[in-house]
N, CA and C of each residue as an Amber inpcrd file, in Angstrom:
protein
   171
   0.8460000  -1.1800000   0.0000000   0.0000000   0.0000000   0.0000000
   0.8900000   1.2420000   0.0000000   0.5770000   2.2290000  -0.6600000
   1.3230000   3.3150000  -1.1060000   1.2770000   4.3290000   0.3690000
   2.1400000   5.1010000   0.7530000   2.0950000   6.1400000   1.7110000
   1.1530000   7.3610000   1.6920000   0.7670000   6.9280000   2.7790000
  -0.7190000   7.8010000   2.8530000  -1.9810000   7.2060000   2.3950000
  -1.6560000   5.7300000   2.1060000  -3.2700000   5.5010000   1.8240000
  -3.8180000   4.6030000   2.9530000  -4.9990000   4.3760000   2.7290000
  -5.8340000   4.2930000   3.9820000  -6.6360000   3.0980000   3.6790000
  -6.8770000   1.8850000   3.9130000  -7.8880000   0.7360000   3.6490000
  -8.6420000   0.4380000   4.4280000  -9.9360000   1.0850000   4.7320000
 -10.5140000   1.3240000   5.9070000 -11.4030000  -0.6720000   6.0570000
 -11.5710000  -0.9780000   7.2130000 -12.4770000  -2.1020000   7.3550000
 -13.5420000  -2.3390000   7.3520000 -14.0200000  -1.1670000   7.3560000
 -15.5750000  -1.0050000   7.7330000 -16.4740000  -0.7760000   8.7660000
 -15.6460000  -1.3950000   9.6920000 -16.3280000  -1.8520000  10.8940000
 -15.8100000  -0.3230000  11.8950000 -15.6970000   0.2740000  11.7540000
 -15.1170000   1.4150000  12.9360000 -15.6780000   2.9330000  12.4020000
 -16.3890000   2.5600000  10.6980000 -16.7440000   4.0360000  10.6000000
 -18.4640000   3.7440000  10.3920000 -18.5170000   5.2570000  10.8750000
 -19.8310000   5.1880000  10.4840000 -20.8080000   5.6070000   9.1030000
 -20.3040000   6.0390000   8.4240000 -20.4670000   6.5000000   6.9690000
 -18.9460000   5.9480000   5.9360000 -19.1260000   4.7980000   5.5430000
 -17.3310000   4.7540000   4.6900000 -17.4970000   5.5860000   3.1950000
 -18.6260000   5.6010000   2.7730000 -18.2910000   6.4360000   1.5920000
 -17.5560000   8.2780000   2.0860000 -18.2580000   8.2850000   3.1000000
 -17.8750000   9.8810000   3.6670000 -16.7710000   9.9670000   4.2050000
 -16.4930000   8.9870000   4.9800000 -14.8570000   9.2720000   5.3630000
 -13.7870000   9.0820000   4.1930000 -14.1950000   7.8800000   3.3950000
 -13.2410000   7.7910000   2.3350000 -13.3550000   9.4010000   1.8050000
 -14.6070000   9.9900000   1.5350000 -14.3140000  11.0320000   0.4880000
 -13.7920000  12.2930000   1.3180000 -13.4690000  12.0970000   2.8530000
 -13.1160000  12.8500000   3.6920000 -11.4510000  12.9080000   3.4860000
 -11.0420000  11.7860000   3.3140000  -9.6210000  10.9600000   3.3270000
  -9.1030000  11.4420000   2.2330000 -10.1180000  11.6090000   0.7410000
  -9.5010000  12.2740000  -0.4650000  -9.0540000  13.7500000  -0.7130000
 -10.1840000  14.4720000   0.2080000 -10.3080000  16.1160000   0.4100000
  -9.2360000  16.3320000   1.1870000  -8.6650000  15.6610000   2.5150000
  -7.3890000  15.6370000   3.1910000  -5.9530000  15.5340000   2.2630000
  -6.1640000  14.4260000   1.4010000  -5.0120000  13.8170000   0.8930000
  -4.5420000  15.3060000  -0.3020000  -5.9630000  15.3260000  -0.6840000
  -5.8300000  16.9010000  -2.2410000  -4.9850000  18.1870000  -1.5240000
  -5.7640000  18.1930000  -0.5860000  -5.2300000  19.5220000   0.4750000
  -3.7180000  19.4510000   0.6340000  -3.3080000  18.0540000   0.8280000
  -1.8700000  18.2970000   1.7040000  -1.0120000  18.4610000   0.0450000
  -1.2090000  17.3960000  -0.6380000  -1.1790000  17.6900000  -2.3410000
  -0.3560000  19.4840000  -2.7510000  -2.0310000  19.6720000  -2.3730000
  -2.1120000  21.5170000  -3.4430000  -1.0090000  21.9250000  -2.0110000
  -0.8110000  22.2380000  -0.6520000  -0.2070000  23.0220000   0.1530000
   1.1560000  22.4150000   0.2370000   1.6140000  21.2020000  -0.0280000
   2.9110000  20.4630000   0.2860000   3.1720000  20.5540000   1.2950000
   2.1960000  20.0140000   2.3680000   2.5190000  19.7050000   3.5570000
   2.3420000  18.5700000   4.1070000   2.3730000  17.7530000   5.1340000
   2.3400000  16.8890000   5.5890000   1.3280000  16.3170000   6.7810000
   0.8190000  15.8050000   6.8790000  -0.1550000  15.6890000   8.4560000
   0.5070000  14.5480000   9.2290000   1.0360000  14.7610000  10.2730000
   1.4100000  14.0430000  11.1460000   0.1620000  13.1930000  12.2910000
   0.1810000  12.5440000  12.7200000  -0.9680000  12.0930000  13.3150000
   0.2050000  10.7350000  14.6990000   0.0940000  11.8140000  15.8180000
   0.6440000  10.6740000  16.1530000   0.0480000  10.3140000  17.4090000
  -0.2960000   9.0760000  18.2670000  -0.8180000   8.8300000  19.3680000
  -0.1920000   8.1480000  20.6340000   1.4490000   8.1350000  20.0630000
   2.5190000   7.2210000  20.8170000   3.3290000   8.9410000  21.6220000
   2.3190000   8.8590000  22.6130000   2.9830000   9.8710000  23.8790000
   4.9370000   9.6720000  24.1220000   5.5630000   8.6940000  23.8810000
   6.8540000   9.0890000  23.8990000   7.2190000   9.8410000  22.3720000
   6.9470000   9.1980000  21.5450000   7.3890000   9.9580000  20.2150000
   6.9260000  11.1900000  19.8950000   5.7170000  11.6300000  20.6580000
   4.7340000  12.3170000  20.2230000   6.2010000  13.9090000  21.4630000
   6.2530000  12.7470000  22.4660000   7.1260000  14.1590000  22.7000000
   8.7380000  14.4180000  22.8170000   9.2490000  13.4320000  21.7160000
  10.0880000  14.2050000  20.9500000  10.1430000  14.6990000  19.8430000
   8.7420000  15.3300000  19.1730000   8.5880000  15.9340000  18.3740000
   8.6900000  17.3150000  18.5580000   9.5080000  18.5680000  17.6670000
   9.4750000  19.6310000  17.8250000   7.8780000  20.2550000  17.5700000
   8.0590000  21.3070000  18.5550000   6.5580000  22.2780000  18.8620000
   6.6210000  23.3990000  18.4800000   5.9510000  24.3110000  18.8040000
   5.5190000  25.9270000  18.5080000   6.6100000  26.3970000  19.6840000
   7.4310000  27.5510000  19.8420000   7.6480000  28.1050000  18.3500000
   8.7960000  26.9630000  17.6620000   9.7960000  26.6060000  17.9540000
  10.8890000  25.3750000  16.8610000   9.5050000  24.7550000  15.9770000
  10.1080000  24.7560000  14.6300000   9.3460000  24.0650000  13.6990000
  10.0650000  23.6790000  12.4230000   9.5680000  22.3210000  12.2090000
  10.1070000  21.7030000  10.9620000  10.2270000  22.5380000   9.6330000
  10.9710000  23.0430000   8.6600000  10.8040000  23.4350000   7.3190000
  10.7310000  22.4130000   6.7640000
């Protein structure tokens, strides 16, 4: 599976056509701005990540 894509199961959303087309409007966005979305939920990694103000270019 390519980076950044998403194969949802089914079972955890409640609309999959809407999140998928949620997932596409996200993916276009980061696309057109060249940015990145980080998403992280692992509290050690999460805080050695640089914050406001230090920031990634």
């Amino acid at each position: 599976m390519a980076a950044g894509a998403y194969a949802p199961s089914g079972d955890n959303e409640f609309d999959v056509r809407q999140s998928a087309a949620s997932r596409a409007a996200i993916e276009e966005y980061l696309k057109k701005t060249k940015t990145t979305l980080w998403i992280e939920h692992d509290f050690g990694a999460n805080a050695k990540l640089k914050k406001a103000p230090p920031y990634y270019e």
